[in-house]
N, C-alpha and C positions, 0 to 999 in steps of 0.2 A: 309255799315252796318255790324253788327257783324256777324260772322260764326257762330252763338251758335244759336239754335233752341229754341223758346222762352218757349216750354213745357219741357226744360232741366233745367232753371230758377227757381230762388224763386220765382218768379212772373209766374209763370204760370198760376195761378187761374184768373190774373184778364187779361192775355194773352188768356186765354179759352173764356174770357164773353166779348171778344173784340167784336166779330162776329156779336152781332144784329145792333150793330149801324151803321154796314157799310154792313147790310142784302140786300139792294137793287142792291150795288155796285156786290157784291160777286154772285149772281142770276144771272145779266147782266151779268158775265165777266168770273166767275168761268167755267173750262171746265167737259163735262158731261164725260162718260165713254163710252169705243169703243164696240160695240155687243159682241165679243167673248171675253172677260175681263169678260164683264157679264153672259154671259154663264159658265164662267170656274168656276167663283165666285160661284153660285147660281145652278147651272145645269140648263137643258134644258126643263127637265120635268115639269110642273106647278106645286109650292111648298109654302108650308105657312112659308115666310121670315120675321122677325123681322129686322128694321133697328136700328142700335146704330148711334146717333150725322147723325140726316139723313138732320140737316142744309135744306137751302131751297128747297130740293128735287132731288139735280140733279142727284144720281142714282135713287131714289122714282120711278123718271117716266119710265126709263130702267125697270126695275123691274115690274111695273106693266104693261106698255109694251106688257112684255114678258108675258102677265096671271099669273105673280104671284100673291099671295094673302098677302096684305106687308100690315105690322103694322110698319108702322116710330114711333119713337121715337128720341124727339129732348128735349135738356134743356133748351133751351133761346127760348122764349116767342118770342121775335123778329124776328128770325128766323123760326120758326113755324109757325106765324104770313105771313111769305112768301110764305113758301110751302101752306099751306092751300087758301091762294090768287088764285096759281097757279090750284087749284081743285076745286072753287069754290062751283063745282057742286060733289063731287069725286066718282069717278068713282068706277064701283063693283071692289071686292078686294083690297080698300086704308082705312084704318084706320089710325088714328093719335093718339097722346096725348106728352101732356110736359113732360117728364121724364128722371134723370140720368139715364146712363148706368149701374150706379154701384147700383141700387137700381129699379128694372123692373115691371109694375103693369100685369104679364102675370105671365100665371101659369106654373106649373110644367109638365115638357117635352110633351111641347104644340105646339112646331114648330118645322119647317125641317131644315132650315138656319137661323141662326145668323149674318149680314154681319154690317161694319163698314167699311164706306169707306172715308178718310182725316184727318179722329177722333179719331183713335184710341192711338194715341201720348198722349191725354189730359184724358186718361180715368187711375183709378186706376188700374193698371193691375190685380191684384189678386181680388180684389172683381168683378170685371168685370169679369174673368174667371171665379170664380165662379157662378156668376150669367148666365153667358151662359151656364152652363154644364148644371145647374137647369133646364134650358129652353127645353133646346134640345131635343129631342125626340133618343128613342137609334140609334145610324146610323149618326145621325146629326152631321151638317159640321156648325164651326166657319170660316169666311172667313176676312179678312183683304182684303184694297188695298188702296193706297195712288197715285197720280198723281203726277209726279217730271218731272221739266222738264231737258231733252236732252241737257247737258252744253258739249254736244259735238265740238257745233255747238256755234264758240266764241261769237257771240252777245246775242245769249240765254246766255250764262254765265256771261256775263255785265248786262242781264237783273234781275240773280238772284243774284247778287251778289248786283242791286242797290236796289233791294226790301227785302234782305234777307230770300228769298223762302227757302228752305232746299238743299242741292245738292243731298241728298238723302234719303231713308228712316230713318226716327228716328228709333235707333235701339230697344231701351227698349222696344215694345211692342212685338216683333217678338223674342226677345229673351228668354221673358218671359211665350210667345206661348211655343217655342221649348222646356221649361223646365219645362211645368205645367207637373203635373201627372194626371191630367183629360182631355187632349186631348195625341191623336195617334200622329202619325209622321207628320213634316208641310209639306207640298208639296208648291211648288212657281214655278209663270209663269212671265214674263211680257209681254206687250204689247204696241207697237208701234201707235202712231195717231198724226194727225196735228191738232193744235186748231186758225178757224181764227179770227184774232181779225182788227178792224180800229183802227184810233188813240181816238177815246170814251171810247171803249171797253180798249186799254191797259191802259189809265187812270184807268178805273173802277178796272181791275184785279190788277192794285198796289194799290187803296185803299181800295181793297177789305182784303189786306197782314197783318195778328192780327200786327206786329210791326211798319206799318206805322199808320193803325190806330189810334196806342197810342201816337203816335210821336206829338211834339207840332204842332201850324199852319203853323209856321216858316218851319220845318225840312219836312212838311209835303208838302207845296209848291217847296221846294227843289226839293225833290225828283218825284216830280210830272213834273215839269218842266227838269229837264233831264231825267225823260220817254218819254217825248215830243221828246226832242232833238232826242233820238235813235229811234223813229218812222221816225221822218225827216231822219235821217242815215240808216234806214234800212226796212221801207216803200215803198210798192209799188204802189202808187200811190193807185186808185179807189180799186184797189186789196187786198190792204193793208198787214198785214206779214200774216205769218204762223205759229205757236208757236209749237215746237214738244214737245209730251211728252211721257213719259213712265208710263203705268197703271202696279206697281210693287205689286203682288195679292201671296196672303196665305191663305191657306185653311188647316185645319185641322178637323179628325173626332172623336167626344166627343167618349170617353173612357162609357162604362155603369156602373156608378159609381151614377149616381144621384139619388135623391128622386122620390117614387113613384110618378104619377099623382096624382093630386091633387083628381080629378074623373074621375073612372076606369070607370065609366057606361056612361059619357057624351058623347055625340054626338063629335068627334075627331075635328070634324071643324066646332062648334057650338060655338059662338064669346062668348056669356056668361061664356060658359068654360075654356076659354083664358084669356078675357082682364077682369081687374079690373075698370079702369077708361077712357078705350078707346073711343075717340068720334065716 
């Protein structure tokens, strides 16, 4: 498959809305994030985290986890649709609602962290920076991270190069970071983790990939059927692989540039005072 990341494309918009139809695949197979990734993300302290494109949850749950108090924000309906699955019941500090990143139903400098993590490639960079600066409270950190896997390791790089994963971060949004004039300096870590999968699961995690997705049934069987093959080659029996990857994390802290609170008087962590349309 191509080298070209498919939110570099004219098709990106409908590469973005790939995601709910293969929502279940993506939940199953998608890998979470490692403890100190999210600690460096978010801090350690209990903080009220806004998530951007928080997709079926799988940072959500790290995050609330850790006692944070996390408002996800997802746009596709089908994806939201999962994560709320996953909460049934949701637990104190999980709020949700359907919403772009580049247009937020939370008010003015009303949270501590901003975090996007997988999502931020498909977001309009500049309204989305502005929209986080709005958010943030003075002090507050925007955090990025994306999951890449380790094509260190040659079969890893047969496996991205048969799905066309990224081999690395998509640069535009980091780049974009480092040249707003409403955030400080970026600061960046990565972090090392093993993700294990059987032969179900790496099915699911290639169809869970927006360009296989879109791919006809033909190309889609192809490619599915030599995922098989390299499990059969590099499978370990009941054990099955180990997928490495790198949690590659950006934090920066908003400049005090933004609009007053919306209300000076409101209770700081009083949900009325935050969210507009929050469930």
């Amino acid at each position: 498959m191509a080298d070209v990341h498919p939110s570099r494309t004219p098709e990106r918009g409908r590469y973005a809305r790939s995601f709910g139809a293969v929502a279940a695949d993506y939940d199953r197979a998608r890998p979470s994030y490692p403890d100190d990734a999210v600690g460096w993300l978010v801090g350690d302290r209990p903080a009220r985290v806004l998530e951007l494109g928080a997709g079926t949850g799988k940072l959500t749950e790290r995050l609330v986890g850790r006692g944070h108090e996390v408002l996800a924000t997802e746009p596709d309906a089908k994806m939201l649709r999962r994560l709320r699955e996953q909460h049934a019941a949701p637990p104190t500090g999980l709020a949700t609602a359907q919403a772009a990143a580049e247009q937020l139903p939370v008010a003015n400098r009303s949270v501590d962290v901003v975090v996007a993590a997988q999502a931020a490639h498909w977001f309009d960079h500049e309204r989305v920076l502005a929209e986080a600066a709005r958010v943030l409270r003075p002090g507050g950190v925007l955090a990025w991270a994306w999951n890449i896997m380790d094509t260190r390791i040659p079969w890893v790089r047969r496996l991205r190069e048969l799905i066309g994963s990224p081999a690395e971060v998509p640069p535009e949004p980091v780049a974009a970071l480092t040249a707003s004039e409403l955030f400080g300096e970026v600061e960046t870590a990565a972090f090392r983790f093993w993700h294990p999968l059987d032969r179900t699961s790496l099915a699911a995690l290639v169809s869970s990939n927006s360009v296989v997705s879109l791919a006809s049934e033909e190309q889609r069987a192809e490619i599915l059927d030599r995922a098989d093959a390299l499990y059969d080659e590099y499978g370990r029996g009941p054990d099955g692989m180990l997928l490495p990857y790198l949690t590659h994390s950006y934090r920066a802290t908003v400049l005090d540039t933004g609009p007053e609170p919306d209300d000076a008087g409101a209770d700081p962590l009083g949900t009325d005072a935050l969210l507009i349309d929050f469930r």
